[in-house]
N, C-alpha and C positions, 0 to 999 in steps of 0.2 A: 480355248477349249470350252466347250459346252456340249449340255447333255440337254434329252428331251425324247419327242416321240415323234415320226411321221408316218401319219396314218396309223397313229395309236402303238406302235411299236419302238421300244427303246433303242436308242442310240447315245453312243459319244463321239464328236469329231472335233477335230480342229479346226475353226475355222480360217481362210486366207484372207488377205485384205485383196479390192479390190483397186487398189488403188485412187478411188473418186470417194471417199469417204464410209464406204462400206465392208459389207463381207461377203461369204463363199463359202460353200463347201462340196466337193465332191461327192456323189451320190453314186455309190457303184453296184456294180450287179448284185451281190448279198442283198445290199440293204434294199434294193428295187423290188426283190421276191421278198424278202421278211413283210416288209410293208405292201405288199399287192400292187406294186403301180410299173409301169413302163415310161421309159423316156420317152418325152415331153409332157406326160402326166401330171397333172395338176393335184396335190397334196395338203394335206392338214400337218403341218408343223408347228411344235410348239418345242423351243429352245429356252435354257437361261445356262449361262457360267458359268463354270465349276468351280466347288472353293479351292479344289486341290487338284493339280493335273494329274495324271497317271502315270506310271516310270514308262518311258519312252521303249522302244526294241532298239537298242545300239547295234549296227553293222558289224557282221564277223572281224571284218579287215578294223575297226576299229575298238573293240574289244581288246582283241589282241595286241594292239601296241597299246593301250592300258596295262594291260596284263605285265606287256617291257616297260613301263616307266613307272615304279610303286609311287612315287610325289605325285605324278600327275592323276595318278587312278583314287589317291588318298584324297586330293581335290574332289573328282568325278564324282565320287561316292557323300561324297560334304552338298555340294549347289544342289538346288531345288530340283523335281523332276522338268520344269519348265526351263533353266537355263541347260539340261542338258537336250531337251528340246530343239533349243537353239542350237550349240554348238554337232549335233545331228543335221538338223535342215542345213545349216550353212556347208559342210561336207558334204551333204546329199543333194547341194543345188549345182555341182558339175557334171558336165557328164565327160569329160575327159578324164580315164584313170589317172594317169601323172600327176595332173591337178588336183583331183581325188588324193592320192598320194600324200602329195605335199602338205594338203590340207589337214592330213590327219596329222602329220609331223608339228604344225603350228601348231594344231589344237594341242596336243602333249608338250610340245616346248612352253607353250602362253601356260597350259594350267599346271606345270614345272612351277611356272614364276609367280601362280597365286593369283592370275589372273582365271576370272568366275565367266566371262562370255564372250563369246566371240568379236572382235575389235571391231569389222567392219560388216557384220549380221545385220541388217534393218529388220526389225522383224515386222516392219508397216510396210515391204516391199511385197511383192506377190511370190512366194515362193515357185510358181508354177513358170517352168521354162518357157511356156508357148504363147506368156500373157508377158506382154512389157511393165514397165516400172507404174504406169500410169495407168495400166486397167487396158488396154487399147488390146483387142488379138490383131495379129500382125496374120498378111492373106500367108500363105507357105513358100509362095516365092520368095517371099522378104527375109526370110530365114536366114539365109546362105549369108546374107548381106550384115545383117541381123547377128547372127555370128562372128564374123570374122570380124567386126567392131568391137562386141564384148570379148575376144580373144586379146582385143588388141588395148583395151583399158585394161583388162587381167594382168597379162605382162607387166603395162605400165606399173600398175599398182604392186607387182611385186619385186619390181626393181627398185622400189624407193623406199 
């Protein structure tokens, strides 16, 4: 997380890794009008760190089974805003409900058992679906392909 100004106007975002040793952030239409610039527009940015992250917006559907399990939510409410961070992104990196699903049911069962972050989270991985592990954007055909791979480690990984 880090804060700063583009184009003289304040911001805070997260940043993503890109996987080659850097970072990233999303620049989206708000922030393009606050700061006067359009895409591809070249900008004055200046970032640093933040000491302290910000409480994250937790998902209604995960809220709510909070709400069903008081151990897990007495947890929730204990870890940093940055490890609930995490255990958000890693829920919010499917886009298959089911998986969505299940995901939230781990997260309540792990922080049942006092466990503070998500077991198999990288958070040096790119959270962004459309970019691979390694930074690389994949053309859109490669997608389909692309997919039913990661379906198929998914599975694997959760039958074991």
């Amino acid at each position: 997380m880090v804060e700063g100004t583009v184009n003289g106007f304040h911001c805070q975002v997260a940043l993503e890794p890109d996987g080659k040793g850097s970072h990233w952030f999303m620049v989206d239409k708000a922030m393009r009008e606050v700061a006067h610039a359009a895409a591809g527009d070249t900008v004055m940015l200046a970032i640093e760190p933040v000491k302290e992250w910000p409480e994250p917006n937790a998902p209604a559907d995960l809220k709510k089974a909070l709400a069903a399990a008081p151990r897990a939510h007495t947890l929730w409410m204990d870890i940093t805003p940055m490890a609930r961070w995490d255990w958000i992104r890693w829920i919010g990196s499917t886009k298959q409900p089911e998986t969505r699903r299940r995901r939230i049911e781990t997260a309540c069962s792990k922080l049942k058992a006092g466990e503070r972050r998500p077991c198999c989270f990288d958070r040096t991985l790119c959270a962004d679906p459309y970019v691979s592990n390694n930074g690389v954007l994949f053309e859109p055909t490669q997608m389909t392909t692309i997919k039913a791979k990661v379906n198929e480690v998914k599975r694997d990984q959760e039958n074991h």
